[in-house]
Structure formats: C-alpha cells, structure tokens
C-alpha positions in Angstrom: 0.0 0.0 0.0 3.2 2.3 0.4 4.5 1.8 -2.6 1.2 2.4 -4.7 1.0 5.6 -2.6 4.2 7.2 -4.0 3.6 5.6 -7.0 -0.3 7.5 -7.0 1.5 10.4 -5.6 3.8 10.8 -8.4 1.2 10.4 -10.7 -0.3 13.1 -9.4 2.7 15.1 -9.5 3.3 14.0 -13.0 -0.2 15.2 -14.0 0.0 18.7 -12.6 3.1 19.2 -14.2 1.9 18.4 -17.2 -1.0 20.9 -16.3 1.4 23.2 -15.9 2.8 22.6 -18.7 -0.2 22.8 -21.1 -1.6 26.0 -19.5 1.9 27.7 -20.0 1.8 26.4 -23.8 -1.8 27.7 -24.4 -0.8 31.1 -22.9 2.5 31.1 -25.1 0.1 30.5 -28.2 -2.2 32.9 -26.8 0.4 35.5 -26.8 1.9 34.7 -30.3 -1.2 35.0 -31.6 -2.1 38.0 -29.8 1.0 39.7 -31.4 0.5 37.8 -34.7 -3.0 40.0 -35.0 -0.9 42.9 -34.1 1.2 42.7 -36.6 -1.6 41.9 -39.4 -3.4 45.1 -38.3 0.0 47.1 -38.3 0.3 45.6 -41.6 -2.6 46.5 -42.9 -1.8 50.1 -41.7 1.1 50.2 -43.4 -0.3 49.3 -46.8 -3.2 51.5 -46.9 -0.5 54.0 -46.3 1.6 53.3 -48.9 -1.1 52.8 -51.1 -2.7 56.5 -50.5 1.8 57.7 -50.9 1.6 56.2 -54.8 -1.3 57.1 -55.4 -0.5 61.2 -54.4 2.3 60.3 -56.4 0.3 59.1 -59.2 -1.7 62.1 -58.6 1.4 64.4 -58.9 3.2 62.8 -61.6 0.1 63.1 -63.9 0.1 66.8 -63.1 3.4 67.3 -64.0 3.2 65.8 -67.3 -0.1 68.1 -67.9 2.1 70.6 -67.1 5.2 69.7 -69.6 3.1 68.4 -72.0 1.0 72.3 -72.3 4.8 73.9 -71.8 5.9 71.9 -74.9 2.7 72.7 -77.0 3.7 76.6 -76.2 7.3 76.1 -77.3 6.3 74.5 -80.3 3.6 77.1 -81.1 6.6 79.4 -79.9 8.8 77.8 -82.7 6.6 78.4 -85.3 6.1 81.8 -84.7 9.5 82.6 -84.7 9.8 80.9 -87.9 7.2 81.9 -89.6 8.7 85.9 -88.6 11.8 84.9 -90.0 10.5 83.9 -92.9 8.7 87.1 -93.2 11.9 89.3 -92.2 13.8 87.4 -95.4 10.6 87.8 -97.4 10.6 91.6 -96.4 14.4 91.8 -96.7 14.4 90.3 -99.9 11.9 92.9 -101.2 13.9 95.8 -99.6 17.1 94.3 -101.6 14.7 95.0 -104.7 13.3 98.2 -104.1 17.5 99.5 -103.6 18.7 97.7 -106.5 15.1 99.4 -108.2 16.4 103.1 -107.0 20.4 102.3 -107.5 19.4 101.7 -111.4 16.9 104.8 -111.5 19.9 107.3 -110.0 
C-alpha cells in the first residue's frame, strides 16, 4: 500500500506538471497570436499607407506631365512663330534688296 502511494503520488505530481505545462503552452500560443494579429493590423496600416503615398504620387506625376506636355505645346507654337517671322523678315528683306537695286538703277 506504500509503494502504490508514492507511486499515486507521483502520478499526481506528473499530471500537474503536465497541467502546468499545457496551460503555459496555451498562454504562449495565446500570446503569439495575440502579437501575430498585431502585426496583421499594423500591416494593414502600413499598406493602406503606402497605397494613398503612390497614389499622391500618381496624382502628382500626372500633373506634371499636364504641365510639360502644355509647356511643350507653347514652345512649339513658340517655334513656329518665330519661324514663320523669320520667314517674313527674309521675305521683307528680300523685297527691300529690290526696291534698292530698283532706286540704284533709277539714280
């Protein structure tokens, strides 16, 4: 009866240890997964911030090429103009070489 005593005893013992044991590894999973959702919702976070970041930069990149695309139409319309002046200059030059060489032979 002594011996299935200790023996009943250290069952016992075994038992709460292993408890012990169980209830420290379901508090260790609790807390991993605890953080784990932490991290998800940080992640999230984190996304929907970089998302709305591209997409200011989206925002501001198509701007600017609004902005270089109208700047290039004015240089161009800029371009023409000035060559369609110097046309005219040589145009009017050319006339003005006339109307001299017109008066040198009349004098």
């Amino acid at each position: 009866l002594g011996a299935a005593d200790r023996r009943a005893k250290a069952a016992d013992t075994t038992v709460r240890q292993l408890q012990a044991r169980i209830t420290g590894a379901d508090n260790g999973l609790k807390e991993v997964r605890r953080r784990c959702d932490a991290l998800s919702e940080k992640n999230a976070t984190l996304e929907a911030t970089l998302e709305r970041h591209h997409d200011r930069q989206r925002a501001e990149a198509k701007q600017q090429l609004v902005q270089v695309e109208s700047l290039e139409q004015h240089v161009r319309a800029q371009e023409k103009d000035s060559v369609e002046r110097e046309q005219a200059a040589r145009r009017h030059r050319t006339f003005l070489d006339g109307q001299v060489a017109s008066l040198r032979c009349e004098v």
